[in-house]
C-alpha positions as CSV (number, residue, x, y, z in Angstrom):
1,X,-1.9,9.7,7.4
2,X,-4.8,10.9,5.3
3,X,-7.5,8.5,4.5
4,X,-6.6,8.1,0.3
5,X,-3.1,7.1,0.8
6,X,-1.9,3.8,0.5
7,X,-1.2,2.0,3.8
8,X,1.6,0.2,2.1
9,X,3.7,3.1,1.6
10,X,4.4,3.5,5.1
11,X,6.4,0.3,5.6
12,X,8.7,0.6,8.4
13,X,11.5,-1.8,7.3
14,X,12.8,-1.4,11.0
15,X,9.9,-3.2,12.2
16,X,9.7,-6.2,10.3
17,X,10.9,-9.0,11.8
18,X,14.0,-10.7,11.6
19,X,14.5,-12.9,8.4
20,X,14.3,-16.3,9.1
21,X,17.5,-17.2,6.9
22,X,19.4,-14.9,8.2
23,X,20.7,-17.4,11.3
24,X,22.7,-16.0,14.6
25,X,26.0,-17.4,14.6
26,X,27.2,-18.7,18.1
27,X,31.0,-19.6,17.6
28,X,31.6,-21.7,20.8
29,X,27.9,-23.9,19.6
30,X,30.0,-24.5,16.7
31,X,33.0,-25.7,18.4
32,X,30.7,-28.0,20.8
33,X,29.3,-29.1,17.6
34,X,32.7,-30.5,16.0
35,X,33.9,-31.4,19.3
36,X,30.6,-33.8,19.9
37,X,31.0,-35.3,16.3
38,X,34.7,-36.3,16.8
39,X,33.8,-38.1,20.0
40,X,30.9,-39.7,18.2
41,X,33.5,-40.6,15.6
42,X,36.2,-42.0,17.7
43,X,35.3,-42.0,21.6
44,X,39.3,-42.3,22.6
45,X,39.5,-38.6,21.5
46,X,37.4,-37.2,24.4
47,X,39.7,-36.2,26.6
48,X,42.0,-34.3,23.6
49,X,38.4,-32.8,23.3
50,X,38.4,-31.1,26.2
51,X,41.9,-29.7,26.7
52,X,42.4,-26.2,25.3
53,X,45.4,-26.5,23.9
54,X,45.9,-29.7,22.5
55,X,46.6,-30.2,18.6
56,X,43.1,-31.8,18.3
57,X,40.9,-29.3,19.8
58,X,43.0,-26.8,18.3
59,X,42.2,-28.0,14.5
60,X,38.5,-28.3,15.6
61,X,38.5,-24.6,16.9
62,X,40.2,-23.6,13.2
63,X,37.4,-25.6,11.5
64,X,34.8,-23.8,13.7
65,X,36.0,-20.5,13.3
66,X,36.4,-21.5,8.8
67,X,32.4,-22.7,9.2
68,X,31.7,-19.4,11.2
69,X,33.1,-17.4,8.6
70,X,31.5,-19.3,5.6
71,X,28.2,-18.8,7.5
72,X,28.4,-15.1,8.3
73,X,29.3,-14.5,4.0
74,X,25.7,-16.9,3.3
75,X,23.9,-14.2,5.7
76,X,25.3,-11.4,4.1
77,X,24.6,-12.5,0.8
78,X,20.9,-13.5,2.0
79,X,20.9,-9.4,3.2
80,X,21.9,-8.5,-0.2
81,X,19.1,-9.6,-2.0
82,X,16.5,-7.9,0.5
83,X,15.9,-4.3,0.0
84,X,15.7,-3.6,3.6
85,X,19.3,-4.3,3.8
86,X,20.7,-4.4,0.3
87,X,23.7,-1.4,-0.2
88,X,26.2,-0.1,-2.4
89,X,26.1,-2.1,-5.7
90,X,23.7,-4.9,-4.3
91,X,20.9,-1.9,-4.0
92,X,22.1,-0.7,-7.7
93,X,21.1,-4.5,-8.9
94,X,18.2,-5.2,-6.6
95,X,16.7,-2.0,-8.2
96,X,17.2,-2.7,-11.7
97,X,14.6,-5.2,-11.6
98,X,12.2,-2.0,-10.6
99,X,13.9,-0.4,-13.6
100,X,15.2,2.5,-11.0
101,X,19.1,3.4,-11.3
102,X,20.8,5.7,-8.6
103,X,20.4,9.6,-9.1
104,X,23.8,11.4,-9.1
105,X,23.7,14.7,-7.4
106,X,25.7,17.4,-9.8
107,X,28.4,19.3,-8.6
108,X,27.4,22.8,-7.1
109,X,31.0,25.2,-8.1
110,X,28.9,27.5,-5.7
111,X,28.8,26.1,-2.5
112,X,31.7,24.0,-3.3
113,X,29.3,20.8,-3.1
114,X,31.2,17.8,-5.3
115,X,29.2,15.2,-7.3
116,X,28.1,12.8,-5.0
117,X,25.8,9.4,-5.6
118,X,22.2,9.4,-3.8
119,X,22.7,7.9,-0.7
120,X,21.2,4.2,0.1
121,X,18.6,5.5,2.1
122,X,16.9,7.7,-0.5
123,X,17.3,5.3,-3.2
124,X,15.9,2.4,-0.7
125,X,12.6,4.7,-0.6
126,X,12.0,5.3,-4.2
127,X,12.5,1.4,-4.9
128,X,10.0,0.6,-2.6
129,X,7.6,3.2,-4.3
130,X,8.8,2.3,-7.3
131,X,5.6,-0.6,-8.1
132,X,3.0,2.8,-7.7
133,X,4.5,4.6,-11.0
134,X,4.3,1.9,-13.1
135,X,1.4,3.0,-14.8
136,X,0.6,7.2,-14.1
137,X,1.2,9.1,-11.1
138,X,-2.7,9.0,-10.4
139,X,-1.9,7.8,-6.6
140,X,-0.1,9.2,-3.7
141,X,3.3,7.0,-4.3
142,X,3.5,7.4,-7.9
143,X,3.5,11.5,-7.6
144,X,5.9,10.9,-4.6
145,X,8.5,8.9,-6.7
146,X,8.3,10.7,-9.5
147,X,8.5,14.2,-7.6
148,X,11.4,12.9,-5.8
149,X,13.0,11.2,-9.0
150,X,12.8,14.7,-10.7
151,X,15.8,16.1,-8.6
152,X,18.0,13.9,-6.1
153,X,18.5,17.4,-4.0
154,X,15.1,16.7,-3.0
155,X,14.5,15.1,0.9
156,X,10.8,14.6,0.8
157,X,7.9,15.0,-1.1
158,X,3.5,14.9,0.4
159,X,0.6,14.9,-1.9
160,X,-2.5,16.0,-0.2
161,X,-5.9,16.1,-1.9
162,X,-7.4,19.2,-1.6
163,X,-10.7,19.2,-3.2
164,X,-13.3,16.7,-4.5
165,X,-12.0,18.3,-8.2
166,X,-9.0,15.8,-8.7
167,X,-6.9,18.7,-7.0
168,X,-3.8,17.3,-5.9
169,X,-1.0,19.4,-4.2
170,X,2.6,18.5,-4.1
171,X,4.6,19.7,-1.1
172,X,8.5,19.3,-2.0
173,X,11.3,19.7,0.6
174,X,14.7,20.3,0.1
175,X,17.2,18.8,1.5
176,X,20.1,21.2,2.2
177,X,20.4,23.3,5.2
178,X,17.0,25.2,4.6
179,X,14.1,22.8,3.9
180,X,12.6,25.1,1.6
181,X,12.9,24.2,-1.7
182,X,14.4,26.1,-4.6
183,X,12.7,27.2,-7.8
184,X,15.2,25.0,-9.7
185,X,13.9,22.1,-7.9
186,X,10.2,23.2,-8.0
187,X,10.6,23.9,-12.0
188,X,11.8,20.0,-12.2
189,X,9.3,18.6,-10.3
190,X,6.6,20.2,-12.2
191,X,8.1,19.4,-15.6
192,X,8.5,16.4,-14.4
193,X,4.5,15.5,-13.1
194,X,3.3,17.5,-16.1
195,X,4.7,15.4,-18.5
196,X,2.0,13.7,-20.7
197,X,3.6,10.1,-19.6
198,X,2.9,10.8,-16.2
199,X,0.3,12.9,-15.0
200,X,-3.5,11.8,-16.0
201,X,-5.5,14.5,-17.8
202,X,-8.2,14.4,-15.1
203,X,-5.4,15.4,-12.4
204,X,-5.2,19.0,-11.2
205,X,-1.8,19.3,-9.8
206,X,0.1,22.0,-7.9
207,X,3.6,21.7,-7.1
208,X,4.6,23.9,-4.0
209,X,6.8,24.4,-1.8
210,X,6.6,22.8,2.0
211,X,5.6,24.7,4.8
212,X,8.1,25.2,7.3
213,X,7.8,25.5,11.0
214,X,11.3,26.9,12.3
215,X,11.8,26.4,15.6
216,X,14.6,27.9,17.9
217,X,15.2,26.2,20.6
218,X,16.3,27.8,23.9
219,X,17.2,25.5,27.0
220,X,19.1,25.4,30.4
221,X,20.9,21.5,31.5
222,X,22.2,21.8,35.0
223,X,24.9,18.8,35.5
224,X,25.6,17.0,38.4
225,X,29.1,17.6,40.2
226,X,31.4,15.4,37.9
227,X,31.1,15.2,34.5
228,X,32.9,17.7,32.1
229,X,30.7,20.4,30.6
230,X,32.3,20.3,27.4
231,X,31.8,16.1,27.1
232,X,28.3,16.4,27.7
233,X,27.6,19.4,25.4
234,X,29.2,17.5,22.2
235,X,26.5,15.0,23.7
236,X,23.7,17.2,23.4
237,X,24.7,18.8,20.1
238,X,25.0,14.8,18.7
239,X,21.6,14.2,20.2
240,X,20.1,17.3,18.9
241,X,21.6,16.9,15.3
242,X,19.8,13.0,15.0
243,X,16.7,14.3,16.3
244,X,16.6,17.5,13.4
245,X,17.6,14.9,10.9
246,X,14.9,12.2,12.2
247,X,11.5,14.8,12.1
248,X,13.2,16.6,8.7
249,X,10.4,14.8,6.6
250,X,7.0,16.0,6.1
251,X,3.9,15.6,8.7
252,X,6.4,14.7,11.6
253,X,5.9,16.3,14.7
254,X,8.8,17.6,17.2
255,X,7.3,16.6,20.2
256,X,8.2,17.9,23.7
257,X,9.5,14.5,25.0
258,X,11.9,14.3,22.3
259,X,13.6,17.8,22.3
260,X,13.4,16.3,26.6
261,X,15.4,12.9,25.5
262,X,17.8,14.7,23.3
263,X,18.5,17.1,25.9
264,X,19.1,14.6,29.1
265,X,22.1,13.2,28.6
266,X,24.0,10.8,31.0
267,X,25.2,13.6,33.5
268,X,22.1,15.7,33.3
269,X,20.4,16.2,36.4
270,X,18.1,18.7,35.2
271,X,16.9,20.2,31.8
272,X,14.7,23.5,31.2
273,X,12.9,24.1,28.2
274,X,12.1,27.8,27.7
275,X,11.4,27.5,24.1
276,X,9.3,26.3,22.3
277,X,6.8,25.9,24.9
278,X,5.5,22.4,23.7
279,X,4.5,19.9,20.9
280,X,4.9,21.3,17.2
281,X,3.0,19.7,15.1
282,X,3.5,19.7,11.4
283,X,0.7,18.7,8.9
284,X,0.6,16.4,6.3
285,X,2.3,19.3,3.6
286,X,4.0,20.6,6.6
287,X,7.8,19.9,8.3
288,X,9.3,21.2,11.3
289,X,12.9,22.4,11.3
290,X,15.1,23.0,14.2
291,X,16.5,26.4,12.9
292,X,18.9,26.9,16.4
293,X,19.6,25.7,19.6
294,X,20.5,27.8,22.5
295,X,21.4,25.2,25.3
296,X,23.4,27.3,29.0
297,X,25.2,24.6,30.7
298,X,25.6,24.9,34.2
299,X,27.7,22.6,36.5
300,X,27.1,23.7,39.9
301,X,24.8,21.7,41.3
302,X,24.0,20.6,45.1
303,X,24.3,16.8,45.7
């Protein structure tokens, strides 16, 4: 992360810890719990108490599983009010108070791409960056909201200073099936930064586009005598597909030990990466894109 950029922008909403309102709901604690208050009530009711079936603890079980319910709708409701859990229409209102609505994506009659609404996960990001563009886009988050408010085809934006001139440099990165962006979404961007609302007049911007490090990936898994070729390949292609999407942002690294884990699979005995030959690391206006994947299968194998 380079040394101007706000530490704050880099919130990991995985790693905060579990909200203390949010309560784990144990539905047989519950039933002790009614159980323990009928006895206390009347004491001649502890042996209908502990048979299953009998109309007592029956109703008491109902009651449990009622309070269960009611407290599983108080959590949810608790999760709707935090951003790192708010979706659908409880993002849409958390986010007004930001003054950030949802980006449609347009139709594209070209690739036969319908209209579609910015996914939660995208919009979660620009809310939280949201508070840096209140005023200009003088620091990194502001340029990165704005740059990615500018067009909802966009997956990731960087700013990197590069000079002690107030040069700034805005990577974009698209978000389609080539991570390069397009000059449509390059042209909005910089109208976008430019505008006299947004971009301070000491600010010497340049918009373009990411730097791309495509990366073929070539790689023998020998099985061990058993599983079914074809069950562990849909495996591998699953694994391989989350770990493209997961280091498809800018400055992430595809590290050998990943492409390794994505590769070795439950009936993997053995995997051989030919290509690429290690780490790729990507800097900060830089992404790395897993372009193809050649993976042989083999399931002869000694014991």
């Amino acid at each position: 992360m380079p040394y101007y950029e706000n530490p704050s922008l880099y919130i990991d909403f995985s790693r905060l810890a579990p909200p203390q309102v949010v309560e784990e709901i144990d539905y047989e604690k519950l039933v002790t719990i009614y159980q323990n208050q009928v006895v206390l009530k009347q004491p001649l009711l502890k042996r209908a108490v502990r048979l299953e079936q009998s109309p007592t603890n029956v109703i008491l079980e109902a009651e449990a599983y009622g309070e269960m319910i009611v407290r599983a709708r108080i959590n949810a409701a608790a999760r709707a009010v935090m951003l790192p859990f708010a979706k659908g229409t409880d993002l849409d209102n958390l986010a007004a108070f930001y003054n950030v609505y949802r980006d449609t994506i347009p139709a594209d009659p070209v690739t036969g791409r319908l209209a579609a609404p910015e996914d939660d996960t995208r919009f979660r990001r620009r809310v939280q960056l949201a508070p840096e563009a209140f005023s200009t886009a003088g620091s990194a988050g502001a340029y990165i909201f704005h740059a990615l408010t500018a067009d909802p085809t966009i997956r990731d934006v960087s700013v990197k200073k590069i000079n002690d001139r107030a040069g700034i440099k805005v990577s974009v990165m698209n978000s389609g099936n080539d991570p390069k962006p397009t000059d449509a979404q390059l042209l909005a961007v910089t109208k976008k930064l430019f505008s006299p609302a947004i971009k301070p007049l000491t600010d010497v911007v340049s918009v373009a586009p990411v730097g791309v490090h495509y990366v073929t990936l070539d790689a023998t898994v020998n099985l061990y005598p058993g599983p079914d070729s074809s069950l562990v390949s849909a495996d591998i292609t699953k694994a391989l597909q989350a770990l493209r999407n997961r280091i498809a942002l800018t400055g992430r690294d595809l590290t050998y030990s990943a492409l390794y884990s994505a590769l070795n699979q439950e009936g993997v005995q053995e995997v051989k990466i030919n290509s690429p030959n290690g780490t790729i690391e990507a800097a900060d206006d830089e992404c790395v894109w897993i372009q193809s994947a050649n993976v042989q299968i083999s399931s002869i194998r000694r014991e």
